[in-house]
ZAKOL-583163 format. One record per residue (C-alpha): x, y, z; chain; residue in one letter. Coordinates in steps of 0.05 Angstrom, whole numbers, plus 32768, in hexadecimal, padded with zeros to 4 digits. Layout:
REM ZAKOL-583163
   c1   c2   c3 ch aa
    X    Y    Z  A  A
...
***
This chain:
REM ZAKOL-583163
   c1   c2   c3 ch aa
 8000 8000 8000  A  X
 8017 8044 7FEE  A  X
 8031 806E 802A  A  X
 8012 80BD 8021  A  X
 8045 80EF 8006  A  X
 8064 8120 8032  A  X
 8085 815B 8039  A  X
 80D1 8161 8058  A  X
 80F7 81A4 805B  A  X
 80C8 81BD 8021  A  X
 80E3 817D 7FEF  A  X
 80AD 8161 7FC6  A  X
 80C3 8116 7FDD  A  X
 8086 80D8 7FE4  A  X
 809F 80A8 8021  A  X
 807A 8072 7FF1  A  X
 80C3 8073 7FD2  A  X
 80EA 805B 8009  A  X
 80EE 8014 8009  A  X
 80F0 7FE8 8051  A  X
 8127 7FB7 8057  A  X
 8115 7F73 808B  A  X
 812F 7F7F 80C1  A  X
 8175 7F54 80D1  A  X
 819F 7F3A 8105  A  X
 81D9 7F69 80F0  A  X
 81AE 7FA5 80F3  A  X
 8191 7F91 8137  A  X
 81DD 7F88 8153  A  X
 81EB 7FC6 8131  A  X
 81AE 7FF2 8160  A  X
 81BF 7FCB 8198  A  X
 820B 7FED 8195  A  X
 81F7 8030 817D  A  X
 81C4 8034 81BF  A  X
 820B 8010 81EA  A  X
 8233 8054 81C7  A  X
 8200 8084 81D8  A  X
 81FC 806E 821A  A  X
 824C 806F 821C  A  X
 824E 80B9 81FB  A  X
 8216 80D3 822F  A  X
 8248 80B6 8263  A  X
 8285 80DC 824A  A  X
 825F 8121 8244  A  X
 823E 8118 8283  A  X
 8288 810C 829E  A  X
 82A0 814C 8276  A  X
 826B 8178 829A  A  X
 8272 8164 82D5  A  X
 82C9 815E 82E0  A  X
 82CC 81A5 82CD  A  X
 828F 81BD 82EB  A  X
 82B0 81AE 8332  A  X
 82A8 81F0 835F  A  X
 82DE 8204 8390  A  X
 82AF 81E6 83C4  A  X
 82AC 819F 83A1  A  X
 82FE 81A4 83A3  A  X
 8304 81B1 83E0  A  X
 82D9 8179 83F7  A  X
 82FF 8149 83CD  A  X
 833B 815C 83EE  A  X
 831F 8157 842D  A  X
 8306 8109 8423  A  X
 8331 80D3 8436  A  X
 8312 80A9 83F8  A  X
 8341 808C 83C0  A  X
 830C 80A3 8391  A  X
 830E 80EA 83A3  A  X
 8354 80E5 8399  A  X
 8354 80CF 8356  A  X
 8322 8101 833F  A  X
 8351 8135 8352  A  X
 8388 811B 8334  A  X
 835E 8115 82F0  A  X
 8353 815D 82FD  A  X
 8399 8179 830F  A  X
 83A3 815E 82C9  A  X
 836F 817B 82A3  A  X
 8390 817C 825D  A  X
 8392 8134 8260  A  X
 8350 812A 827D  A  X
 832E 8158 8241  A  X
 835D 8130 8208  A  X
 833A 80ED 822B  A  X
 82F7 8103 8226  A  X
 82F6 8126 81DC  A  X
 8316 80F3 81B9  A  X
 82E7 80C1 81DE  A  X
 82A8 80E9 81C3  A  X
 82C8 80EF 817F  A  X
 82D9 80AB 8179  A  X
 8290 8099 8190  A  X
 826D 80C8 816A  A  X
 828D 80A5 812A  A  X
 827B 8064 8142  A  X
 8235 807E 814B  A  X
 8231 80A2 8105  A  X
 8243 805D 80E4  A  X
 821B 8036 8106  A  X
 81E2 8062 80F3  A  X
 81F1 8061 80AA  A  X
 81F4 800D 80A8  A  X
 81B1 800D 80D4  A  X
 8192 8040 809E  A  X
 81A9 801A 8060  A  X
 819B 7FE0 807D  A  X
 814F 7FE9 808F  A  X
 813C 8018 8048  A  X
 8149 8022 800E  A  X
 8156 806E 7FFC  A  X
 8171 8065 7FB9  A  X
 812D 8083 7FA1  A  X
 8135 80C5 7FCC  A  X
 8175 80CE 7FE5  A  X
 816A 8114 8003  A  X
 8136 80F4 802E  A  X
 8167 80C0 8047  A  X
 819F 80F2 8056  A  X
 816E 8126 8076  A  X
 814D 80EC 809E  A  X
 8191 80CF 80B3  A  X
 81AD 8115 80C0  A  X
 8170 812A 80F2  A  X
 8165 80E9 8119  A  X
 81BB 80DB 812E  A  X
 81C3 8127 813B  A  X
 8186 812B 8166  A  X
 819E 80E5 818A  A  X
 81E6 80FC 818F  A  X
 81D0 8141 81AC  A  X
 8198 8137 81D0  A  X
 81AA 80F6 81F5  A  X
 81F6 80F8 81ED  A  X
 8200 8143 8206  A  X
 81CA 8175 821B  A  X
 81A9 8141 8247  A  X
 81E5 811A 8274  A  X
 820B 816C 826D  A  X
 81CA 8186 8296  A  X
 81C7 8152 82CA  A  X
 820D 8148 82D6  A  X
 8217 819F 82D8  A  X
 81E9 819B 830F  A  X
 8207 8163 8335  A  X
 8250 8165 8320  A  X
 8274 8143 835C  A  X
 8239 8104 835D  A  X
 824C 80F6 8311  A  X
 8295 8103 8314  A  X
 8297 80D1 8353  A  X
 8268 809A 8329  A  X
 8298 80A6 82E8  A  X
 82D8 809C 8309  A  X
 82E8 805F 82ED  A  X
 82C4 8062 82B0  A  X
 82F1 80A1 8298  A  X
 8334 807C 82BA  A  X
 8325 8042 8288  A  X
 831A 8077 8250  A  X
 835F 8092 8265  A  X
 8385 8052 8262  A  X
 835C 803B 8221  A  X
 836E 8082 81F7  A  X
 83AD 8093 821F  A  X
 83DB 8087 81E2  A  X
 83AF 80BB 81BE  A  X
 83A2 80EE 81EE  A  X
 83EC 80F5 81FE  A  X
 83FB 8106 81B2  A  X
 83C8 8133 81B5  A  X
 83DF 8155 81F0  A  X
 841F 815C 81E1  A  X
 8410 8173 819A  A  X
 83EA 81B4 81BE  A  X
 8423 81C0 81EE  A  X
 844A 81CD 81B1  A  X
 8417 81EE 818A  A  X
 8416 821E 81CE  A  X
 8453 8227 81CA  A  X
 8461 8241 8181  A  X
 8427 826A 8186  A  X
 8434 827F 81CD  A  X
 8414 82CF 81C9  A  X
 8442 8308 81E2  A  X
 843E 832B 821A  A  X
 842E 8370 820C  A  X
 8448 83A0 823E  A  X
 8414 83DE 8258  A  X
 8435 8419 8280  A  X
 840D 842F 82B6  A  X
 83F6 8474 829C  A  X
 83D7 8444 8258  A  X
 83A8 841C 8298  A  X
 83A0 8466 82B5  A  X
 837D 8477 8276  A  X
 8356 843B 8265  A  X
 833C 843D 82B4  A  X
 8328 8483 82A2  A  X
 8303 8478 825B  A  X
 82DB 843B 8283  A  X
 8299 845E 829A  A  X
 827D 8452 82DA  A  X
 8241 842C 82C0  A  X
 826D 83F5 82A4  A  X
 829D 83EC 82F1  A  X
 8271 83F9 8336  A  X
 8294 843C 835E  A  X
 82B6 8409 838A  A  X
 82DB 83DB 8359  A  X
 82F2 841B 8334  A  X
 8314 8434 8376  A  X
 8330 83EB 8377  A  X
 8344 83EF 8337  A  X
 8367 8438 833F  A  X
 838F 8417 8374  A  X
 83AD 83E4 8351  A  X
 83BD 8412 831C  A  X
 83EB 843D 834A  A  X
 8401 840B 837C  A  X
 843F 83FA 8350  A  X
 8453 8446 8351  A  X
 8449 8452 8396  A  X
 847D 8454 83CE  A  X
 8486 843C 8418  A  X
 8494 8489 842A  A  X
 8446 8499 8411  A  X
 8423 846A 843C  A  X
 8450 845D 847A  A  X
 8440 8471 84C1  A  X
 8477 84A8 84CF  A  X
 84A6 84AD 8503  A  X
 847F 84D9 852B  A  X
 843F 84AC 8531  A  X
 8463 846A 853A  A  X
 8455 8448 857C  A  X
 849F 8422 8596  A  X
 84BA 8407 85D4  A  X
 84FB 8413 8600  A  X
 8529 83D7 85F7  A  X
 8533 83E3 8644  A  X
 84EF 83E5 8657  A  X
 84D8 83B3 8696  A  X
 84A5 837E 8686  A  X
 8478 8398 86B5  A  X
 8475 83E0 868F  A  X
 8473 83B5 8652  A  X
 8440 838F 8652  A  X
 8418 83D9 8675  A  X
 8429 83F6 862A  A  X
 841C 83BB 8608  A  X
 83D8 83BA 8620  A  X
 83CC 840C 861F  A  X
 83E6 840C 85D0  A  X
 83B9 83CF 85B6  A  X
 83EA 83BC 8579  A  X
 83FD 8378 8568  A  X
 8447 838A 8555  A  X
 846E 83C2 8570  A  X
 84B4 83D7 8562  A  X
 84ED 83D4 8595  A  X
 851D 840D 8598  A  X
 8563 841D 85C0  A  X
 856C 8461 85D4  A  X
 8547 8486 8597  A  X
 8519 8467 8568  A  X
 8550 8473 852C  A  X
 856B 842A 8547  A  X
 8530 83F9 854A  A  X
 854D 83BB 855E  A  X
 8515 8393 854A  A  X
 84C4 8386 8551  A  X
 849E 8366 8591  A  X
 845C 833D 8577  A  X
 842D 8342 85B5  A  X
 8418 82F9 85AE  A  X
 8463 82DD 85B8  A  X
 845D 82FE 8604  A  X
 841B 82D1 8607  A  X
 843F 829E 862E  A  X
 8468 82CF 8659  A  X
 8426 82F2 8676  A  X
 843B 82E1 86BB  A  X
 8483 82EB 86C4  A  X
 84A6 8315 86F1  A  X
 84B5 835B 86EA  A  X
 8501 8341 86D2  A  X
 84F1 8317 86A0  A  X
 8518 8318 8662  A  X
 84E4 832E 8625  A  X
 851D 834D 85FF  A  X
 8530 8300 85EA  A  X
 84F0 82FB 85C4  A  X
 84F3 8333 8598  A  X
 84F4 8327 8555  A  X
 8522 8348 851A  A  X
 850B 837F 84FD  A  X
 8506 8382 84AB  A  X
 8516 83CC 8491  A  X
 850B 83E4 8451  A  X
 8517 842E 842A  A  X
 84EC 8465 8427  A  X
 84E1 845E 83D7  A  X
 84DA 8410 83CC  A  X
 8499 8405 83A3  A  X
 8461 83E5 83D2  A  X
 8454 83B5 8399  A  X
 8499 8395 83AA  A  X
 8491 83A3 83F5  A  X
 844E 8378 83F5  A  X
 8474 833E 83CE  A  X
 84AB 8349 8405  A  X
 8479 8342 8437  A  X
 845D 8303 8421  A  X
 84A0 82E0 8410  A  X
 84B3 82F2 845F  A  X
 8473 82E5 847A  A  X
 8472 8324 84A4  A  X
 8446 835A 84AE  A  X
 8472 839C 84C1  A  X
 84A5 83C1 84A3  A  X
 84D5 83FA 84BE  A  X
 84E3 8436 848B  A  X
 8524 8450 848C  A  X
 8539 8491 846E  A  X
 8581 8497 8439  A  X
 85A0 84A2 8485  A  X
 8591 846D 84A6  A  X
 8558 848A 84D6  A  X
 8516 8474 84E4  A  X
 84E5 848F 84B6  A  X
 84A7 8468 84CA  A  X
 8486 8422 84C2  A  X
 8461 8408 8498  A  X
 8432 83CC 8498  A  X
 840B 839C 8469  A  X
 83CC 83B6 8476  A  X
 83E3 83FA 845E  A  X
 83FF 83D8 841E  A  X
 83BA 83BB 841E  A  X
 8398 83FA 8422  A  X
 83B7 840D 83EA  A  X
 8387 83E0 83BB  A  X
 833F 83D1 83E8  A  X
 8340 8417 840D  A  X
 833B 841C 8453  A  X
 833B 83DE 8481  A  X
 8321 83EB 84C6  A  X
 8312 83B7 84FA  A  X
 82F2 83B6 8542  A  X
 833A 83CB 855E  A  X
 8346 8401 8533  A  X
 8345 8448 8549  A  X
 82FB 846A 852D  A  X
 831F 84B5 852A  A  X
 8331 84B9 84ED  A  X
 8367 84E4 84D5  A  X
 832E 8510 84AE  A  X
 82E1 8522 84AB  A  X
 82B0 852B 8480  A  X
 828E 856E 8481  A  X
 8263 8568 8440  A  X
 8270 8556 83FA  A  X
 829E 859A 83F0  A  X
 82C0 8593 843D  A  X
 82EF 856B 845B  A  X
 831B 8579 8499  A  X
 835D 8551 849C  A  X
 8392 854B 84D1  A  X
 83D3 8566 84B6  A  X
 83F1 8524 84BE  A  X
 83C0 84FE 8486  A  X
 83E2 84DA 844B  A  X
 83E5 84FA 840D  A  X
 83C7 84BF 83EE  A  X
 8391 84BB 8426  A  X
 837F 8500 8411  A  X
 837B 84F5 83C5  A  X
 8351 84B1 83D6  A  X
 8321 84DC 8405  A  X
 831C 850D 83D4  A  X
 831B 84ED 839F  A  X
 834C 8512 8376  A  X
 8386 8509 8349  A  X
 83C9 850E 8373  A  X
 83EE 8512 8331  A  X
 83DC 8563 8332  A  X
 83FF 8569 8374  A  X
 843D 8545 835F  A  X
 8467 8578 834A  A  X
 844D 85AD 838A  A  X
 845E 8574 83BF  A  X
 84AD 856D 83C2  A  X
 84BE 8536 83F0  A  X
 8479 8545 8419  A  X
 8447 8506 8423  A  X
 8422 8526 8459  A  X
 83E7 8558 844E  A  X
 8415 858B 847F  A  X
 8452 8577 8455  A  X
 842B 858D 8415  A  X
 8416 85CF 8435  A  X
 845C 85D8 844B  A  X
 8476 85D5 8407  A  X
 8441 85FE 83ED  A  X
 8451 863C 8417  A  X
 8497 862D 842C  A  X
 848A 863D 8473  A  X
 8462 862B 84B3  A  X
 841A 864B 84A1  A  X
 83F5 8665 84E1  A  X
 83AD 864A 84F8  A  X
 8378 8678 84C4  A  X
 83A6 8675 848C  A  X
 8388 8661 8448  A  X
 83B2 863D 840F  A  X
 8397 863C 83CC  A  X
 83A8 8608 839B  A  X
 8383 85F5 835E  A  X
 833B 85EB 8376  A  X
 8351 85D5 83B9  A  X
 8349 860A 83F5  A  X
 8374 85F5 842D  A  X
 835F 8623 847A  A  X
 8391 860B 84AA  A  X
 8365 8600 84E4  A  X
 8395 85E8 8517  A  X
 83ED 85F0 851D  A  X
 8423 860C 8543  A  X
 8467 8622 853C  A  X
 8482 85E1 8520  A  X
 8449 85B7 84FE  A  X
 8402 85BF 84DF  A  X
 83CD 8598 8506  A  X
 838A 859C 84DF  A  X
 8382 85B5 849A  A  X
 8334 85C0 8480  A  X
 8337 85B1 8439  A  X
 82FA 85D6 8409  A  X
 82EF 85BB 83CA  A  X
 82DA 85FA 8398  A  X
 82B5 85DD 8360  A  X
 82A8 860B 831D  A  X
 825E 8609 8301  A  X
 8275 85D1 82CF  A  X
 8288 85A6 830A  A  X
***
């Protein structure tokens, strides 16, 4: 009986010319392993998904387990080049098998030698839509969702893959590591000022205000120098080396630091840093008890290394505190890694941290700063270029030492400093420093 013509992707083709084969025992062997493949190529993207779908949480339960299997899936993935060569040439490989099988089952059951578009559109549709469907979207959505169940089930399964295509995987692995390596890109070099100006062309909708101010400060921190953000000389808390215990631990206690520097005679010779925990054990001891032996050695560095290197310093030594010394010898200051910190994330203040700050906030045009502030602490406040006050600031990295060099003397309390669109009022000084500095912000009508 004639079958009813139909239409297929607009061809004018009658299914009454396709002729059925009987069905054999070949092409029923032949289903039986293209169902087997599927099933195996389902497996292997399932096992894709999932090994690289691992969060840092899944990791760090794997490390934690005592099981031989969780140690084997993360040796699988501290080698993930091999692991991905495993599993593509595993779905290629099956995916062929598939596509041939397909084509004997087709030829094998009809005869398209009447219509041969129909037989290559039907053949096309159906092993695409098996091969995606149940080979990848499917096992890929499950095992995204449940990534360290399937890796854990497909262990063994992938190890066998491994040992079964390990002769080709490791040809194609080592044929990309050369590959990488002739076309290795170069490294192109950007100055800081060329970051400056693509931080600056990058509006504000594109970075939230504070990842920009991140941003800003990793742009700078290379060019920025211990002198800018140390603690001077003045403000720097340090012990007698001849100090009793008793007084000690009374200063200890009154100052609230964690490390404080140990001095003979003047604080130009620090002989090296006490850590309040190492006098832990010593709380009880007598009043003549020897804390000087637990001292540790102080690290000094110059007033103009680079924090960048400083921080790297830091971290090699596995310290915390630096001492500053000037082209002399002296003590300029100290410096910490929180201040290097700063530098990037802004100010860090915890529950032991002093809450008067070195400035205040009058309103948007107003700020009153002690004399002492940072020169970078007053650009970040302010939110100003420093780069103007460059050339006007000698030596000076204090708001006073800027003022100084501005009017080459000691101003008076009432005197008002102009510069650029920055009012300066000395609010507070005395013969031999400036105390408190209001700062006015003139805007023009543009602004």
């Amino acid at each position: 009986m004639d079958l009813p013509g139909v239409f297929i992707t607009n061809l004018h083709i009658p299914l009454s010319e396709v002729i059925i084969k009987p069905f054999t025992f070949g092409i029923g062997a032949a289903i039986v392993f293209m169902l087997i493949f599927l099933c195996i190529v389902a497996l292997v993207s399932a096992a894709e998904s999932a090994f690289f779908a691992l969060t840092p949480t899944d990791l760090e339960t794997l490390k934690e387990s005592s099981s031989k299997t969780d140690d084997r899936i993360l040796l699988l993935i501290n080698k993930p080049k091999r692991l991905l060569a495993t599993l593509l040439i595993s779905i290629n490989f099956i995916n062929i098998a598939i596509v041939i099988l397909s084509t004997y089952v087709m030829e094998g059951l009809f005869d398209f030698s009447q219509s041969p578009t129909l037989g290559f559109v039907i053949q096309v549709v159906v092993v695409t839509f098996l091969i995606l469907m149940v080979g990848e979207v499917i096992p890929k959505i499950y095992s995204t969702q449940n990534p360290l169940r399937v890796a854990r089930v497909l262990l063994f399964f992938i190890v066998l893959l491994q040992q079964i295509f390990y002769p080709i995987s490791s040809v194609l692995v080592y044929s990309t590591s050369m590959i990488n390596k002739l076309v290795k890109p170069k490294a192109h070099n950007i100055s800081v000022d060329e970051l400056s100006q693509a931080l600056e062309l990058t509006s504000d909708e594109d970075i939230p205000e504070e990842d920009h101010k991140i941003l800003q400060g990793i742009v700078k921190f290379g060019n920025t120098d211990v002198k800018q953000i140390m603690k001077s000389r003045t403000d720097v808390t340090a012990i007698e080396f001849g100090t009793n215990y008793k007084k000690l631990l009374a200063e200890i206690t009154n100052y609230g630091f964690s490390r404080v520097p140990i001095y003979k005679e003047t604080i130009d010779q620090i002989t090296g840093v006490l850590y309040t925990k190492d006098l832990l054990p010593y709380l009880n001891e007598a009043d003549t008890f020897n804390w000087q032996g637990i001292i540790r050695p102080p690290f000094f560095v110059p007033e103009n290394k680079k924090i960048d290197d400083l921080l790297r310093e830091f971290q090699f030594k596995k310290i915390h505190l630096a001492v500053v010394v000037d082209e002399y010898g002296g003590t300029s200051g100290i410096v910490t890694l929180e201040d290097v910190i700063e530098e990037i994330v802004g100010e860090i203040n915890d529950e032991f941290d002093d809450d008067d700050l070195t400035y205040s906030k009058l309103d948007d045009d107003n700020y009153v700063f002690e004399g002492k502030a940072h020169l970078n602490d007053v650009y970040r406040v302010l939110e100003i270029d420093g780069d103007v006050f460059e050339e006007a600031k000698g030596e000076a990295d204090s708001l006073a030492g800027l003022l100084l060099e501005l009017e080459g003397r000691i101003p008076k309390k009432g005197d008002l400093i102009k510069f650029e669109n920055l009012l300066f009022t000395i609010e507070s000084a005395d013969n031999r420093k400036i105390k408190r500095v209001k700062i006015t912000i003139e805007r023009s009508n543009e602004d």
